[in-house]
C-alpha positions in Angstrom: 0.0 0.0 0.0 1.5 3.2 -0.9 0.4 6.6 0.7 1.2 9.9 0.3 1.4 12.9 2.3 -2.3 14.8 2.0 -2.4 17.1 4.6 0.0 18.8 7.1 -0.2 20.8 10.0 2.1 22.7 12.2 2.6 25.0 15.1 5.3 27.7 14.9 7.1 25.8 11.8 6.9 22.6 13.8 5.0 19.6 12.2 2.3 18.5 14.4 0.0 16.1 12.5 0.8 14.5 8.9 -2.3 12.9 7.1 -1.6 10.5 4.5 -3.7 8.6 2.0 -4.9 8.2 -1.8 -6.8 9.9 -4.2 -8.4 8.3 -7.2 -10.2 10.2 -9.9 -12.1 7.9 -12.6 -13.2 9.2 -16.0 -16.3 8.3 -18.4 -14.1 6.2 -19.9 -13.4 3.7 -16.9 -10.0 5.1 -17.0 -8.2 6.5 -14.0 -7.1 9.4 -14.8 -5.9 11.7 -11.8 -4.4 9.4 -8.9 -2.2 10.2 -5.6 -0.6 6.8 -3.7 -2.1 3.5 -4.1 -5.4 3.7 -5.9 -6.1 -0.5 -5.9 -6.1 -0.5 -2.5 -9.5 -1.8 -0.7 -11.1 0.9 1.1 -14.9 0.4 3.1 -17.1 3.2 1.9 -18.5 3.0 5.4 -21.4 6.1 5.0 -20.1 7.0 1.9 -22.3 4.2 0.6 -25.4 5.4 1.7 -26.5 6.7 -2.1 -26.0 3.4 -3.0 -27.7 1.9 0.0 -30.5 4.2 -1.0 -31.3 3.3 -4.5 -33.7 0.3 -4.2 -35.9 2.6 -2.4 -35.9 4.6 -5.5 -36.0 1.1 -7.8 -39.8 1.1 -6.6 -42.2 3.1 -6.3 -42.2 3.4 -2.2 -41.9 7.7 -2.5 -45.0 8.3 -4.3 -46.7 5.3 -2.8 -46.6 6.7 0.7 -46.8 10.1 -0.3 -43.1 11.5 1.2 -42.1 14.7 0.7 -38.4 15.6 -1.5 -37.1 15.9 1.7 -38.0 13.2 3.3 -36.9 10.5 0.5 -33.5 12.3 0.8 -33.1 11.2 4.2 -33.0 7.9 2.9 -29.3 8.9 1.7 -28.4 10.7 4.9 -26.0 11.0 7.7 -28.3 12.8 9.6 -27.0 15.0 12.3 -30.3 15.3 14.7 -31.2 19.0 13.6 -34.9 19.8 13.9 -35.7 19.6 10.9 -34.0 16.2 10.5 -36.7 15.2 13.5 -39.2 16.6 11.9 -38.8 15.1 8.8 -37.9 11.6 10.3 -41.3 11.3 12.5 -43.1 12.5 9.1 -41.8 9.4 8.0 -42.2 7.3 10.6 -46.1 8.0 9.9 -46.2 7.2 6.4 -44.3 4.3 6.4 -45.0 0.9 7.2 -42.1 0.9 9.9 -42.3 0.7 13.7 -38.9 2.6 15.5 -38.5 -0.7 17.2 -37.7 -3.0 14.0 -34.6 -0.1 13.5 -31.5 -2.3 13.8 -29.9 0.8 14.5 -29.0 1.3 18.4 -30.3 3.9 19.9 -28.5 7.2 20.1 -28.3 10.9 20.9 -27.7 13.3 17.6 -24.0 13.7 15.9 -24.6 17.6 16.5 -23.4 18.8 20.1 -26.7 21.5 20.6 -29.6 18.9 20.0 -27.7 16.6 21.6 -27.6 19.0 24.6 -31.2 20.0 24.8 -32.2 16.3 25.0 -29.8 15.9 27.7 -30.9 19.1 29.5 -34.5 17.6 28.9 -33.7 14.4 30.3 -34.9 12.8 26.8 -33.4 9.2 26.2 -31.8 8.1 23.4 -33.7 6.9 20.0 -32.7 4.6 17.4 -34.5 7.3 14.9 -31.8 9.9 16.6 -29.0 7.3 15.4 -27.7 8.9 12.1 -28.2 6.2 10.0 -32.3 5.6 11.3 -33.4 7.1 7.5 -31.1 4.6 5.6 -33.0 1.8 8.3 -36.6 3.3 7.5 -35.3 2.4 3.6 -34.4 -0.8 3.9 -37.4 -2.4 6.0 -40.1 -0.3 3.8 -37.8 -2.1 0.6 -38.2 -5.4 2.3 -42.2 -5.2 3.1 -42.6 -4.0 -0.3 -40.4 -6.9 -2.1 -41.7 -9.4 0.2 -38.8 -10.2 1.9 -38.7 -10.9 5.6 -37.5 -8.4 7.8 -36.0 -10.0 10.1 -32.5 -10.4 9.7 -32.7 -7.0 7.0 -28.9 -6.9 8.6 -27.3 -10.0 7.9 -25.1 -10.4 4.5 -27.0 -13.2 3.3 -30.9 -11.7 3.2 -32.0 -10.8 -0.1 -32.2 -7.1 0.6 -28.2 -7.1 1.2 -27.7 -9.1 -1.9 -29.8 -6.5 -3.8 -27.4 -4.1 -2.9 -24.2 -6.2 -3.5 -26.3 -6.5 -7.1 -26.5 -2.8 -7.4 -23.0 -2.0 -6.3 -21.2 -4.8 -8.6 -22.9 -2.7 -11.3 -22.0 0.8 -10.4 -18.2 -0.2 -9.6 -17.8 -2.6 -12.3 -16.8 -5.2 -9.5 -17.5 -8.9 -9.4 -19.9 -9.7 -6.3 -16.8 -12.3 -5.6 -14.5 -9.7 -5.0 -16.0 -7.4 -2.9 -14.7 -7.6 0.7 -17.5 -7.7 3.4 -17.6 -5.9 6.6 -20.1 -5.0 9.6 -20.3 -0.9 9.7 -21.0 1.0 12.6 -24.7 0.4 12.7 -24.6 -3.3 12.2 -25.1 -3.7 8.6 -23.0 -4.7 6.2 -20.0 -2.3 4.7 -18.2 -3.0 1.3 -15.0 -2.1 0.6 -13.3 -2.4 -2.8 -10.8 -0.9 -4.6 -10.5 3.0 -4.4 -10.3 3.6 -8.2 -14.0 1.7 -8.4 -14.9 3.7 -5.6 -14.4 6.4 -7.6 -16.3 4.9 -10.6 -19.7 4.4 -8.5 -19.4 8.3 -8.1 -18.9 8.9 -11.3 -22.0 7.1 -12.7 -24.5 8.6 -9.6 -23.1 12.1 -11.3 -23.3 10.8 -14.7 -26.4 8.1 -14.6 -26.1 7.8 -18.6 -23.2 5.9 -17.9 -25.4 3.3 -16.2 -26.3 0.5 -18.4 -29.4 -0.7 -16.5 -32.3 1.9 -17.5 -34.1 1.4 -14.2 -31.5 1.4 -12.4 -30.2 5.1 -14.3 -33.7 6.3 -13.6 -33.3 5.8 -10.1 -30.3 7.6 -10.1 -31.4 10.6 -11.8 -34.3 10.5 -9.0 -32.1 10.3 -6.1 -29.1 12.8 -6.7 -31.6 15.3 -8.0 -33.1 15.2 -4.2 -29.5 15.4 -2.8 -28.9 18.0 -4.7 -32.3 19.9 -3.6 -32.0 19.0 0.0 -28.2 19.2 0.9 -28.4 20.2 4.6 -30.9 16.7 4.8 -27.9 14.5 3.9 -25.4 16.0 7.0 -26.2 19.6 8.1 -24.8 23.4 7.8 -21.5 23.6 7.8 -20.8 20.4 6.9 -18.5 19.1 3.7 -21.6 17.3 2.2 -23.8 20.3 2.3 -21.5 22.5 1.4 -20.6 20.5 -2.0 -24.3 19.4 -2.8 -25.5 23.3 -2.7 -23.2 23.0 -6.2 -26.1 21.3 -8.5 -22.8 19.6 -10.7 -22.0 17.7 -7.4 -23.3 14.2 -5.8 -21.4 13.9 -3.0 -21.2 11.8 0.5 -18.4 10.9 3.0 -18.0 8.1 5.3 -16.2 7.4 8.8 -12.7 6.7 8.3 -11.4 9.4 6.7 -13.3 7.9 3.0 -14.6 10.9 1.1 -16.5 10.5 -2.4 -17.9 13.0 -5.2 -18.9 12.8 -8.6 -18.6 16.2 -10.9 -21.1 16.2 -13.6 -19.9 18.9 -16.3 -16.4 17.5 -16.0 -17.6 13.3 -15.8 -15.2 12.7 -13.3 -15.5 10.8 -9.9 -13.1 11.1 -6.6 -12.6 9.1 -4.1 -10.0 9.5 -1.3 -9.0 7.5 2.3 -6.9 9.9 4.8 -4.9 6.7 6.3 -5.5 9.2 10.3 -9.1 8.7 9.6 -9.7 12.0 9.7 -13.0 14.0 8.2 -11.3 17.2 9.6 -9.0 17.4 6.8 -11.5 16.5 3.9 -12.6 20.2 3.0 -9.0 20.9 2.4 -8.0 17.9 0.5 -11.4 18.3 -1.5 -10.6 22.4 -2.1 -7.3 21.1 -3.2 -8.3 18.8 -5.9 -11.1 21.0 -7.5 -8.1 23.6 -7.2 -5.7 21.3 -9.3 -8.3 20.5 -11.9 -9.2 23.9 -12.2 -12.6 24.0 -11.6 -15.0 26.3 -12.8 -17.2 26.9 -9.7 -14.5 29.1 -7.4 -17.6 29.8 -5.0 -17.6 26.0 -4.2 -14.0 25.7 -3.6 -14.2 29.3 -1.0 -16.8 27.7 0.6 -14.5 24.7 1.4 -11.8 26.9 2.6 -14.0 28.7 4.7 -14.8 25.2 6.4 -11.1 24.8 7.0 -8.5 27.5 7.2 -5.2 26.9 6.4 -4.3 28.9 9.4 -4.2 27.4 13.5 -6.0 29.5 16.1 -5.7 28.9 19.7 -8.6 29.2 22.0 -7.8 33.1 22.2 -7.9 33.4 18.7 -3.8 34.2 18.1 -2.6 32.5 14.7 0.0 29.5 16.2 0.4 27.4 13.1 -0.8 26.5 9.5 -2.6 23.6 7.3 -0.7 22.9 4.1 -2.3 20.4 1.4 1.2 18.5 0.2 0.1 16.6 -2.3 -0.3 16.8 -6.1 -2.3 15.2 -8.3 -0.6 13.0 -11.3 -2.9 12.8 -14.4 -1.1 9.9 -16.2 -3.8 7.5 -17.1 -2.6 4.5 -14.9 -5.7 2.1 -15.5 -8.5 0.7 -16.8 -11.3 -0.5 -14.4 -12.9 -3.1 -14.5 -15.2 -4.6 -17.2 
């Protein structure tokens, strides 16, 4: 596995944190064409999945049959942060569909953000497995499974049709046999797939460019769903967040996961990213993302400010006195290296 140096940050010209990792950028042509390190190497999209994890919701006809709103169905693609209106949106749901909080596999949780999470706390409000951040992704899957006929018991375990649905779905985006894609358990108890980072990138590409897709539903269903992403960014994480911040740019699909795994698809340009910072950091995405559009030269600068407005590149201290700096170090080669899989 080789890594490069992404990111690095010091304090009065000292180097205090490297971040290493890969970058893979994939072309319309199933070529890789920008690449930094080791762009084979098996990466889990943990979260960064959750398009994909979405799209046999959108493969039937559950949205208009239960009569969500554009903001709900984007939920089902979210890494919802426990806002309000993520609340608000998630009870709607839990309404309409044929889903009880209980059958969430999901554990119960407080909200990723720190001031919902402490107003339940100051409201002595127990956790919720629709607070968990992955409860809208959940919600998908069991409505999928009532309305295939599958059982929904055991929606969670690798071997139940739903999950092999979705190894279906992304053998066809990544151009990866079902054989070799390497099986995990994410955070929430379903299964994660990890396979190589240059595929990773592919998948991206095709949900930003669905013509790609040779499977007309299936291209249908992607249209649908990154159209919502794209209309309800703060849905998919929040303000101030990487996600939101690139899917208020109508060219991007875009979703990270845990682990420092980061994903996007540009639509003008037909290219798809993926990167892995090796530290597992999400910190340092909005500058290695800023970076790359940087390098490429892309057209939308207000995107690109908006990511360095989520990072600096300069250290504060807690009394707001510069101490040190955040330097992207790496730089994208555009050699094309290889073809993907066919």
């Amino acid at each position: 596995m080789k890594a490069v140096t992404l990111v690095e940050e010091t304090r009065a010209g000292l180097v205090e944190n490297v971040h290493t990792g890969m970058i893979a950028g994939v072309n319309d042509q199933l070529e890789t064409i920008y690449h930094a390190g080791d762009t084979s190497h098996y990466t889990y999209y943990r979260s960064a999945s959750k398009p994909i994890q979405a799209l046999p919701v959108f493969l039937t006809t559950i949205i208009a049959k239960y009569g969500l709103t554009n903001e709900e169905a984007a939920l089902f693609t979210a890494s919802h942060r426990g806002e309000s209106y993520h609340i608000a949106a998630l009870e709607s749901m839990l309404a309409k569909l044929p889903v009880s909080e209980h059958e969430l596999y999901c554990p119960a949780a407080y909200p990723l953000n720190n001031e919902p999470k402490e107003e339940m706390l100051r409201e002595n409000r127990e956790k919720r497995r629709l607070y968990h951040n992955c409860a809208g992704k959940h919600m998908g899957f069991i409505t999928v499974c009532r309305e295939m006929g599958f059982p929904v018991e055991g929606y969670w375990e690798v071997d139940h049709p739903l999950q092999q649905q979705l190894l279906d779905v992304l053998s066809e985006l990544s151009e990866v046999p079902k054989a070799d894609i390497h099986i995990g358990m994410d955070g929430c108890g379903v299964p994660v797939f990890a396979i190589p980072l240059n595929n990773m990138a592919l998948t991206y590409l095709k949900l930003a460019c669905p013509d790609v897709i040779k499977d007309a539903d299936l291209r249908k269903a992607v249209n649908q769903m990154t159209s919502l992403m794209n209309e309800h960014p703060r849905i998919v994480a929040s303000e101030n967040f990487i996600c939101t911040t690139l899917l208020e740019d109508p060219n991007i699909v875009a979703k990270g996961g845990a682990q420092g795994v980061y994903c996007l698809g540009l639509k003008k340009e037909r290219i798809g990213f993926a990167l892995k910072v090796l530290t597992g950091s999400e910190d340092v995405w909005p500058a290695v993302v800023a970076s790359i559009l940087e390098q490429i030269n892309y057209e939308n600068k207000e995107t690109v400010a908006r990511l360095r407005a989520l990072k600096p590149s300069i250290v504060k201290n807690d009394a707001g006195l510069v101490v040190g700096e955040i330097k992207e170090k790496f730089t994208l080669a555009s050699s094309k290296i290889h073809k993907q899989l066919k």
